[in-house]
Wavefront OBJ file of the C-alpha trace (Angstrom):
o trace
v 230.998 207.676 53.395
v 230.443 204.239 52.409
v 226.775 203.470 52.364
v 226.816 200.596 54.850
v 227.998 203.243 57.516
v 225.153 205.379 57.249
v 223.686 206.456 60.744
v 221.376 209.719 61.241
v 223.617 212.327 62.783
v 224.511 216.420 63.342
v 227.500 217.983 62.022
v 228.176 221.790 62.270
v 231.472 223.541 60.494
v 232.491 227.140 60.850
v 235.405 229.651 60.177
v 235.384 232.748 61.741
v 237.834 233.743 58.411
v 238.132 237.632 58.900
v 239.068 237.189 62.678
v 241.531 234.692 61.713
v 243.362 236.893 59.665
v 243.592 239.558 62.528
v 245.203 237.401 64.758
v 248.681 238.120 65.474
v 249.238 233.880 65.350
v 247.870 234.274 61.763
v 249.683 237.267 60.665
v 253.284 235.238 61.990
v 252.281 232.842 59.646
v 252.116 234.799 56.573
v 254.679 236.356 57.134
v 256.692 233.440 57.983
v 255.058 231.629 55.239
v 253.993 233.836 52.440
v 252.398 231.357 49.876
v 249.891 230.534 52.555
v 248.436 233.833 51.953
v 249.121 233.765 47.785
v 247.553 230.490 47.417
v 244.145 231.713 49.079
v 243.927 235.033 46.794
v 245.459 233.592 44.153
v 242.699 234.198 41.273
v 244.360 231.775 39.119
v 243.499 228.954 41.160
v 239.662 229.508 41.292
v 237.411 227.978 39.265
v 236.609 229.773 35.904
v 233.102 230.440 37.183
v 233.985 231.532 40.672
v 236.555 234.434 38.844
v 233.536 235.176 36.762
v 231.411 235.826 39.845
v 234.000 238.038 41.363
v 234.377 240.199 38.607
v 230.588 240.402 38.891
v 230.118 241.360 42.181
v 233.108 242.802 43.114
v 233.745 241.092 45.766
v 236.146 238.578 46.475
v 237.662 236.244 48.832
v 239.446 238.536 50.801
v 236.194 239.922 51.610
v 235.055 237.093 53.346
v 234.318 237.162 56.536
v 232.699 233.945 57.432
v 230.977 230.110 56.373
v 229.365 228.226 58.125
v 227.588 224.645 57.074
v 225.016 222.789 59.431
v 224.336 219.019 57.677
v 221.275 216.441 59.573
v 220.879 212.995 58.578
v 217.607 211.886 59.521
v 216.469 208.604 60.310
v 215.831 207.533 56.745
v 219.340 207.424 55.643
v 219.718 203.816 57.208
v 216.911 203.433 54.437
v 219.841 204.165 52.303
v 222.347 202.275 54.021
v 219.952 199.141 53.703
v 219.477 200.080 50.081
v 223.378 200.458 49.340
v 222.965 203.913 47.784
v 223.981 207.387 48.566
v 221.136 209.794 50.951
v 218.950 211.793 49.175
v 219.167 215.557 50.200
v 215.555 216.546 50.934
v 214.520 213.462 52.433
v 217.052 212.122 54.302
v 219.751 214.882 54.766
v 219.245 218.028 55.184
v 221.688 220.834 54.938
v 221.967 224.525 55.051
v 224.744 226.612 53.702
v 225.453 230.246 55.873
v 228.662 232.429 54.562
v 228.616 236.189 55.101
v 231.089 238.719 52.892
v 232.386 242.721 53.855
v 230.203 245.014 51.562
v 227.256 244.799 49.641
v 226.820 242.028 47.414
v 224.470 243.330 43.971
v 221.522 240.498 44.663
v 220.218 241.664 40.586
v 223.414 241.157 39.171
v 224.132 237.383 40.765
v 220.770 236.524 39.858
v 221.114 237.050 36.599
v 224.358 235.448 36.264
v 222.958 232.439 37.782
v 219.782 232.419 35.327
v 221.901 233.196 32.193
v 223.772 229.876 33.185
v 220.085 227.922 33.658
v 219.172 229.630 30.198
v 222.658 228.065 28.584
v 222.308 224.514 29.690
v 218.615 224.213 29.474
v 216.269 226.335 27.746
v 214.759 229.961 27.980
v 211.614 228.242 29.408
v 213.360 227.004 31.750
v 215.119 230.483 33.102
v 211.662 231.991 32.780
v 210.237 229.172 35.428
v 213.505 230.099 37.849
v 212.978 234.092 37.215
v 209.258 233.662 38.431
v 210.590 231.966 42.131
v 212.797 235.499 42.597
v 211.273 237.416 45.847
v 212.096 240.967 47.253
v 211.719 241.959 50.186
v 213.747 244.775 51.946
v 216.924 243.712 52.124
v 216.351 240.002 51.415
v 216.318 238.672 47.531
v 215.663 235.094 47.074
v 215.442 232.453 44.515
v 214.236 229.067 44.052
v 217.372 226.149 42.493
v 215.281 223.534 41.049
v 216.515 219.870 42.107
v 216.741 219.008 38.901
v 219.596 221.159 38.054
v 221.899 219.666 40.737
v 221.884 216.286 40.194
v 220.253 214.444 37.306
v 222.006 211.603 37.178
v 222.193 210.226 41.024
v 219.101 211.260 41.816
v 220.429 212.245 44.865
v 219.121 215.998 45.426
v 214.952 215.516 45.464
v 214.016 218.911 46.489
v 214.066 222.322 45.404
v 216.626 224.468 47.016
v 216.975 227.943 48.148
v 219.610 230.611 47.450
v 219.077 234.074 49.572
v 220.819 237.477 49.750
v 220.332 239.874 52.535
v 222.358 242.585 53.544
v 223.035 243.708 57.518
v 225.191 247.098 58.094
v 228.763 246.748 56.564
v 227.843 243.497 55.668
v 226.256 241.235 53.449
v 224.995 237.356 53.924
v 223.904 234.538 51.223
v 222.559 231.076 52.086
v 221.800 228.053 50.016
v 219.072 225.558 51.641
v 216.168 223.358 51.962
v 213.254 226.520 52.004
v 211.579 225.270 55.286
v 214.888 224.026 57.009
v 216.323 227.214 57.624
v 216.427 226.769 61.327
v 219.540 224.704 60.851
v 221.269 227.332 59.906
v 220.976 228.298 63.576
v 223.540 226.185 65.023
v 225.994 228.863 65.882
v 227.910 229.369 68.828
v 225.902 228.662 72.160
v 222.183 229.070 69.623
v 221.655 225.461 69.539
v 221.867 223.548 72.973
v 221.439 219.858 71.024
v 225.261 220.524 70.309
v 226.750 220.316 73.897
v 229.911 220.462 72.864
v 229.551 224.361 71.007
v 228.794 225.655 74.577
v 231.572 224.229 76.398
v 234.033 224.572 74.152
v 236.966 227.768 74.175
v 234.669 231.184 73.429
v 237.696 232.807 71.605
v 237.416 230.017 68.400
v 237.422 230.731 65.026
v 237.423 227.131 63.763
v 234.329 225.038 65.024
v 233.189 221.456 63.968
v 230.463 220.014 66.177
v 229.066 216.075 65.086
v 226.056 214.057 67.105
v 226.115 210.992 66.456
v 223.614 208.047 66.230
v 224.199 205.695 69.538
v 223.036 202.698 66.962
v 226.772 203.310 65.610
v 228.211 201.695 68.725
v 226.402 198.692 68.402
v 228.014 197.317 65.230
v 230.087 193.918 65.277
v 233.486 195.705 65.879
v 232.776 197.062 68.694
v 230.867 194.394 70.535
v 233.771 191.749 69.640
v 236.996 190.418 71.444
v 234.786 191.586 74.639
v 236.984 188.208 76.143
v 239.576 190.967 75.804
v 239.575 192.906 79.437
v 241.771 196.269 77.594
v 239.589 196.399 74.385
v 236.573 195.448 76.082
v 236.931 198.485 78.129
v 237.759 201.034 75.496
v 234.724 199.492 73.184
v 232.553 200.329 76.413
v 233.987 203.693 77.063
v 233.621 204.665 73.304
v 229.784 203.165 73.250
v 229.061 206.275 75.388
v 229.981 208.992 73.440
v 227.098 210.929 71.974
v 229.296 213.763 70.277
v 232.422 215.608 69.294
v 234.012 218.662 69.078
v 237.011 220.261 67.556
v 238.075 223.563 68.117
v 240.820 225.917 66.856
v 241.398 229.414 68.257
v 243.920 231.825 66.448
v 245.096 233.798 69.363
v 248.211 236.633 69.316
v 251.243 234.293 70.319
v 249.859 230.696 70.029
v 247.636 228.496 68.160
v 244.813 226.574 70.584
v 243.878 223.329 69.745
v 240.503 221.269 71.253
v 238.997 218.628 71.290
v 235.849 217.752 73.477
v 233.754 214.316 73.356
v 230.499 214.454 74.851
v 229.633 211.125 76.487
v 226.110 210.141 77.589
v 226.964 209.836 81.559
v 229.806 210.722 83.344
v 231.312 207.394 84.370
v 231.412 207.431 80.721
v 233.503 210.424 80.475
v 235.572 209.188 83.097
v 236.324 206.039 81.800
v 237.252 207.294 78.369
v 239.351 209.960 79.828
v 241.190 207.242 81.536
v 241.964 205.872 77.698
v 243.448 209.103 76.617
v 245.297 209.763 79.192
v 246.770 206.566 78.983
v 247.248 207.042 75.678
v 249.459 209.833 76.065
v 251.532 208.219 78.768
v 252.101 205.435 76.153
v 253.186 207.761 73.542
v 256.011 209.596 75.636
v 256.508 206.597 76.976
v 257.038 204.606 73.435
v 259.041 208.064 72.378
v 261.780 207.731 74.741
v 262.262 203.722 74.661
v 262.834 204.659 70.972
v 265.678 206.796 71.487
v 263.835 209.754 70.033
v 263.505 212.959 70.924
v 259.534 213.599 71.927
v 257.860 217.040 70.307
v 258.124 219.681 72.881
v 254.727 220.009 72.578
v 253.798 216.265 73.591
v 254.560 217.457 77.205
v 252.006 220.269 76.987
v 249.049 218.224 75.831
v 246.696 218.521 78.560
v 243.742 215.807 79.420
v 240.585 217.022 81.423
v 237.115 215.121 82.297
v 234.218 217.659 83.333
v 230.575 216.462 84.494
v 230.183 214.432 80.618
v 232.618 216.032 78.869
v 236.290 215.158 77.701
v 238.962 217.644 76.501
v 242.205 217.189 74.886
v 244.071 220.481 74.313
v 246.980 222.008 73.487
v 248.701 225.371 72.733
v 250.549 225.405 69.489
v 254.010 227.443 69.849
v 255.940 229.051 66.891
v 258.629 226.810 68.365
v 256.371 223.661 67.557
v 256.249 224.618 64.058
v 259.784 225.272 63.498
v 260.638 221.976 65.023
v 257.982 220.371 62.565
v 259.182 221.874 59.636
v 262.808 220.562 60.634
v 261.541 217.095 60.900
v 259.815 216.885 57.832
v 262.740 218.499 55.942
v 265.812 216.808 57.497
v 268.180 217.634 55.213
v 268.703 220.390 52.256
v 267.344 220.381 48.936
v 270.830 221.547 47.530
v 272.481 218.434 47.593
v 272.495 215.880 45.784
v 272.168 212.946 48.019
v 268.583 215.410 49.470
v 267.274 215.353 45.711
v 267.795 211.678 45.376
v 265.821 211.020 48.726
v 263.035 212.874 47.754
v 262.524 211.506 44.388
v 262.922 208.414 46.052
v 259.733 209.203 47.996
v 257.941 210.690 45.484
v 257.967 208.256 42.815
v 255.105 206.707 41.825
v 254.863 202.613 41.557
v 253.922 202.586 37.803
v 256.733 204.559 36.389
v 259.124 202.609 34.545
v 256.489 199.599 34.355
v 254.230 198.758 31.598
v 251.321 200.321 31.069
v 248.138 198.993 33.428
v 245.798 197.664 30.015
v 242.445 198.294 29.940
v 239.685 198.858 27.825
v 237.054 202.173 28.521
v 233.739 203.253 26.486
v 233.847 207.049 25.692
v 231.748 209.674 25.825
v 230.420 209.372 22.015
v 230.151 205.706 22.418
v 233.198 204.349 20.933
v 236.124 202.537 22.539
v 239.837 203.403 23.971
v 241.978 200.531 24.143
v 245.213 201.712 25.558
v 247.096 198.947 23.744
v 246.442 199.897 20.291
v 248.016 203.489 20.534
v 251.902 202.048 21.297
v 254.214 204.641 19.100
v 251.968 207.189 20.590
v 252.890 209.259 23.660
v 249.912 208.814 25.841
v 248.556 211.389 28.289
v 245.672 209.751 30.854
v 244.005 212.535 33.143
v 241.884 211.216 35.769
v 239.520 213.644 36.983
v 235.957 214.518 37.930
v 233.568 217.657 37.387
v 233.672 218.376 41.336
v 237.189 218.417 41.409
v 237.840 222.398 40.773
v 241.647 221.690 40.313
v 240.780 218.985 37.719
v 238.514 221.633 36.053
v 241.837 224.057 35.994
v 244.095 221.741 34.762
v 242.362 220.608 31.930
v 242.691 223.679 29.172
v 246.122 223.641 30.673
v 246.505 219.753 29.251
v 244.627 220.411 26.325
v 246.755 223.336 25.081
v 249.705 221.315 25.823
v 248.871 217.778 23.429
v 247.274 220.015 21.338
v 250.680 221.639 20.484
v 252.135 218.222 19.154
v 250.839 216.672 15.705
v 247.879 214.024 16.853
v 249.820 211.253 15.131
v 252.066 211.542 17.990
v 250.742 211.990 21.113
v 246.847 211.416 22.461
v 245.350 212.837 25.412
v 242.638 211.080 27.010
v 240.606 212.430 30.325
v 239.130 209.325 32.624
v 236.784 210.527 34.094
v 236.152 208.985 37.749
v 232.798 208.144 38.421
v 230.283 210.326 36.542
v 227.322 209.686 34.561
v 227.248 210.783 30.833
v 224.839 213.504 31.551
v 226.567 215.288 33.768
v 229.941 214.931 31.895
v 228.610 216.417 28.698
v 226.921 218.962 29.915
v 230.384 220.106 32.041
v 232.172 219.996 28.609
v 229.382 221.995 27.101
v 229.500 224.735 29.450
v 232.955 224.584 29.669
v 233.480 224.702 25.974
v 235.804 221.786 26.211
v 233.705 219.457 23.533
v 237.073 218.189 21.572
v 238.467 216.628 24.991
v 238.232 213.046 24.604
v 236.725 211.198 27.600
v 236.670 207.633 29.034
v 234.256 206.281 31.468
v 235.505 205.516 34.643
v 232.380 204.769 36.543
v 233.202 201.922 38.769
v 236.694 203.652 38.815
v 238.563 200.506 38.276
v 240.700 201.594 35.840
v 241.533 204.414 39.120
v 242.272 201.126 41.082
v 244.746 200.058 38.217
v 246.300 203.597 38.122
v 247.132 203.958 42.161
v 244.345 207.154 42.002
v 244.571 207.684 45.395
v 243.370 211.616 44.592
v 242.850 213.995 41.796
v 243.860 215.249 39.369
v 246.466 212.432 38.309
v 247.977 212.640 35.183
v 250.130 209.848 33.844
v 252.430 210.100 30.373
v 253.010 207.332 28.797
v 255.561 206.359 26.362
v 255.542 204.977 22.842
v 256.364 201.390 23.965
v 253.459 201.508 26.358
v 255.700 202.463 29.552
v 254.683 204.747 31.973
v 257.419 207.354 32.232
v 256.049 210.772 33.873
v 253.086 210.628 36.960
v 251.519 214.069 38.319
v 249.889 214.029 41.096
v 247.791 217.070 41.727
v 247.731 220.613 40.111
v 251.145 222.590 40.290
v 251.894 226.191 38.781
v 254.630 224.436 36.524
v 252.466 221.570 35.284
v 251.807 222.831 32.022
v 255.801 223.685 31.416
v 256.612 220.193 32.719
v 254.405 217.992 30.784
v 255.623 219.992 27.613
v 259.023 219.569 28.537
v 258.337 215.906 28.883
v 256.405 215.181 25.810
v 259.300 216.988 23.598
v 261.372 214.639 25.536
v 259.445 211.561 24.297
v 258.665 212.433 20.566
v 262.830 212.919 20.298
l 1 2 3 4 5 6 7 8 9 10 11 12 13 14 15 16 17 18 19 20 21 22 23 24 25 26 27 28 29 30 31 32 33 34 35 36 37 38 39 40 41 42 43 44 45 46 47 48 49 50 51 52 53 54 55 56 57 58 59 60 61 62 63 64 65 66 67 68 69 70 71 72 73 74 75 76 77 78 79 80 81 82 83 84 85 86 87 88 89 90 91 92 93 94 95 96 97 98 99 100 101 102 103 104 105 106 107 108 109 110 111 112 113 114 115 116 117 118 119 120 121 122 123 124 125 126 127 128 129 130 131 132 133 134 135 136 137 138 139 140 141 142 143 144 145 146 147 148 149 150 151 152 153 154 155 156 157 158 159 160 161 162 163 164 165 166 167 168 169 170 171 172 173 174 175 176 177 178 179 180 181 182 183 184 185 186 187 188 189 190 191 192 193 194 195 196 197 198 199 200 201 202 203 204 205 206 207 208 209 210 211 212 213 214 215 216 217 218 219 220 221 222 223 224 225 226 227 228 229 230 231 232 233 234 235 236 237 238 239 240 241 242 243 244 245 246 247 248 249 250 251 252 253 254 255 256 257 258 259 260 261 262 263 264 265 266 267 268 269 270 271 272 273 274 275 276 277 278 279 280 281 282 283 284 285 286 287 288 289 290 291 292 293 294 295 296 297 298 299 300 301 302 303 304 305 306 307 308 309 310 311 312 313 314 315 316 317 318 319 320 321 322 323 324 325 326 327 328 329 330 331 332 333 334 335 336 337 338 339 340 341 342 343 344 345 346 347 348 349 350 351 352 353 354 355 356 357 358 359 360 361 362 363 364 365 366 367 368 369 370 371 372 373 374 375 376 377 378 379 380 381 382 383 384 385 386 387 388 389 390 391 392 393 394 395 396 397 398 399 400 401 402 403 404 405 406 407 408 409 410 411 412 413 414 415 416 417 418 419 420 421 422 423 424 425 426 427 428 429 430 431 432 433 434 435 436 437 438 439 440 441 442 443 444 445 446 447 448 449 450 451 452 453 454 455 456 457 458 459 460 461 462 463 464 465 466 467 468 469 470 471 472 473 474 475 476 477 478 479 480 481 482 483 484 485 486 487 488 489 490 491
C-alpha cells in the first residue's frame, strides 16, 4: 500500500479449509481439475523450511483445517503516511495470526526447531534469552519472538511477538501475535459486532474477508472533484458513505456462492449506491449485446439487494459457468499450429529480441556488476526477494543449472528487489547459498527497466548482449528449460 494511502482501518480473512474440501462443489473441482489439488500438497513447492517443519511435526497441509488473520491500523499510521514510510507493527498496526490443524501438534519439538534457527543466525545467548520466555500451562505452550529477529533492517516490527500452541479435542491451534492484543483474534463469525458485515453475511461461508474503513478516506481530492459532474458527483456521494465491506464465498454441494456486502453509514446511503450497481449491471448486459457478444449465462443471475444499510451483490457459480469460462479463455486448441503461434504471441515478453536494458548495480560484497562488460557471456538475471517463497525455490534450481557450464561462459546474477544487505546475507547464510552472486535492487529500478511486474523473473541473455529467453514465475520444467536454452546459446 503506498504510504500516502494510509488510513486506520479493520480487515478480517478466513478459510474454513477442511469444510471446503468436503463440499461436493470442491470435490467436482478436483476431480475435474486435478492439479488444483497436486499443487496444494505438492511438497516440492513449499519452502525448504516449511518441509522441514512437516517432517517435524508430522503434520501437514492436508491437515489443516483452518486460518484466520485479523489486521488494525490505528490512528498513528497517518503518522506514517505523513512521514512517507511503511507502519510499524506494534504501534500502529496490530495483527494477530489464528490457524488451527487435525491432530496434535508436538509444542517441544517446534520450539526447539524454532530456537535452533535463533541459535544459527545469532548466537547461543541469544537462544538462551528466547528459551527463558517459553511458558506451560496445560495445554497451552508459548514463546516470546523478539522484534528484532523479524525485521532489522525496516525497522518496521517494534514489538515483541507471541507464538502459542494449545491443543482442543481432535484438534490443535497455534497463533502468532502482539501478547496483549489477543482479543483481535476474536473477530470470527458473528464474535465481533464492529464488523457488520460478518453477521449479515451467508452463515454457510467458508471464505470470509471483512475491511472497516477510515471515513477520512472519502474525503481525498478524487473524490470531492468534477462534483460540476451530476453522474460522478452522485456516485462520489454514494461511495463517501460506505463504512465497510464484505466478501464472501460459500462452497456448497452443486454451486459455488459468491457475496459481496458494503456497509454504508445510513440507509439513503445504501440506497443510493445500490442504485449505482444496479445500474451498473444494466449497463454491462446492456454494452454485451450492442457488442454482438454473447453475455455469460451467469450475468443474468447476478442478483442486487439493499437491506436497512447494507448492499449485496451475489451470485451462484454453476459448473456450467466454468465450462463456458474455460472455453473463452482457451478458444482454440493447443495442437495446431496457428493456436501455438497465438499464444506465444501473447506470451512474449517486450525485451526479447532487444538489447539488453544497461545498468550498473553494487553487490552484496561491495563490488560492481556492469551488465555491459560481460558481452560473450550468456547472462542469467534473477529478480527475486527473500519473501518470495517461489524465488527461494527457484534459486538452487538456477544455481545448479549455470553452475553446470564453465564460468567463462555463462554468469548468473540474482537482483535482488528491494532488500537491505542485512537481511539478504543472512537469507544466504541460512540458506547456504553464500556463492550466489547478488545485485542490489533497492529502489528496484533496474525492476522498472526489466518489465518486473512479479517474481521470480528470470531473463537469459545472450553473448551480444540480447535478451533471448524471459521466465516469468516458477514452473516444474524451469530448470530443464533454462538448460536447454543455455546449451543452445554456448553452441
Amino acid at each position: 500500500m503506498s504510504p500516502d494511502l494510509l488510513f486506520s482501518f479493520l480487515l478480517f480473512f478466513q478459510v474454513q479449509i477442511e469444510s471446503i474440501k468436503e463440499s461436493g462443489f470442491y470435490k467436482m473441482l478436483v476431480e475435474k481439475y486435478p492439479e488444483i489439488a497436486e499443487s496444494v500438497s505438492d511438497p516440492n513447492q513449499m519452502d525448504p523450511e516449511i518441509q522441514e517443519l512437516i517432517e517435524l511435526t508430522g503434520i501437514n497441509f492436508d491437515d489443516l483445517s483452518e486460518i484466520s488473520i485479523t489486521v488494525e491500523a490505528l490512528d498513528g499510521i497517518k503518522k506514517a503516511s505523513q512521514e512517507g514510510r511503511p507502519p510499524q507493527v506494534g504501534t500502529e498496526l496490530e495483527f494477530f495470526f489464528d490457524a488451527k490443524v487435525k491432530g496434535k501438534l508436538d509444542a517441544a519439538n517446534i520450539f526447539e526447531f524454532i530456537l535452533a534457527k535463533i541459535e544459527e543466525e545469532r548466537s547461543e545467548k541469544f537462544r538462551k534469552d528466547v528459551e527463558k520466555t517459553i511458558t506451560k500451562k496445560d495445554s497451552f505452550h508459548s514463546i516470546i519472538i523478539p522484534s528484532e529477529l523479524l525485521d532489522e533492517d525496516e525497522e518496521t516490527v517494534v514489538e515483541d511477538l507471541i507464538f502459542s500452541i494449545s491443543h482442543d479435542g481432535d484438534y490443535s491451534s497455534f497463533q502468532l501475535g502482539l501478547p496483549d492484543k489477543k482479543q483481535l483474534g476474536k473477530v470470527r463469525g458473528n464474535e465481533n459486532s464492529s464488523l457488520n458485515c460478518l453477521n449479515v453475511m451467508a452463515k454457510d461461508r467458508q471464505i470470509t474477508l471483512g475491511v472497516k474503513v477510515d471515513p477520512a478516506l472519502w474525503e481525498r481530492p478524487e473524490f470531492n472533484s468534477q462534483q460540476q459532474n451530476p453522474l460522478f458527483a452522485g456516485l462520489a456521494n454514494s461511495v463517501k458513505g460506505i463504512r465497510e465491506f464484505g466478501l464472501s464465498i460459500s462452497f456448497r454441494d452443486k454451486t459455488l456462492g459468491f457475496e459481496i456486502c458494503v456497509n454504508c453509514k445510513d440507509t439513503q446511503s445504501a440506497l443510493g449506491l445500490w442504485t449505482v450497481a444496479q445500474g451498473g449491471l444494466g449497463m454491462a448486459q446492456l454494452a454485451m449485446a450492442q457488442n454482438g457478444s454473447q453475455a455469460p449465462a451467469i450475468l443474468s443471475r447476478i442478483k442486487t439487494q439493499a437491506v436497512e444499510k447494507n448492499v449485496f451483490v451475489r451470485v451462484e457459480v454453476l459448473t456450467s459457468d466454468l465450462e463456458e469460462f474455460e472455453n473463452q479463455f482457451r478458444p482454440f486448441s493447443a495442437s495446431s499450429e496457428s493456436a501455438r503461434s497465438k499464444i506465444k504471441t501473447i506470451d512474449q515478453d517486450p525485451l526479447i529480441g532487444k538489447k539488453t536494458p544497461q545498468f550498473v548495480a553494487k553487490l552484496l560484497d561491495g563490488e560492481n556488476f556492469d551488465i555491459t562488460k560481460y558481452q560473450g557471456k550468456v547472462v542469467v538475471l534473477d529478480f527475486w526477494a527473500t519473501w518470495c517463497a517461489p524465488c527461494v525455490r527457484a534459486l538452487p534450481q538456477l544455481i545448479e543449472v549455470t553452475s553446470g557450464f564453465d564460468n567463462s561462459d555463462v554468469v548468473l546474477v540474482a537482483v535482488n528487489q528491494g532488500e537491505g544487505n542485512k537481511k539478504i546475507s543472512q537469507f544466504l547464510k541460512q540458506k547456504k547459498l553464500d556463492s550466489l552472486q547478488v545485485a542490489l535492487d533497492k529502489n528496484q529500478e533496474i525492476g522498472k527497466k526489466y518489465f518486473v511486474k512479479g517474481i521470480p523473473k528470470t531473463v537469459v541473455i545472450d553473448q551480444n548482449g540480447v535478451v533471448r529467453f524471459v521466465h516469468n514465475g516458477l514452473s516444474s520444467t524451469l530448470k530443464k528449460r533454462l538448460e536447454e536454452e543455455i546449451s543452445e546459446l554456448i553452441r
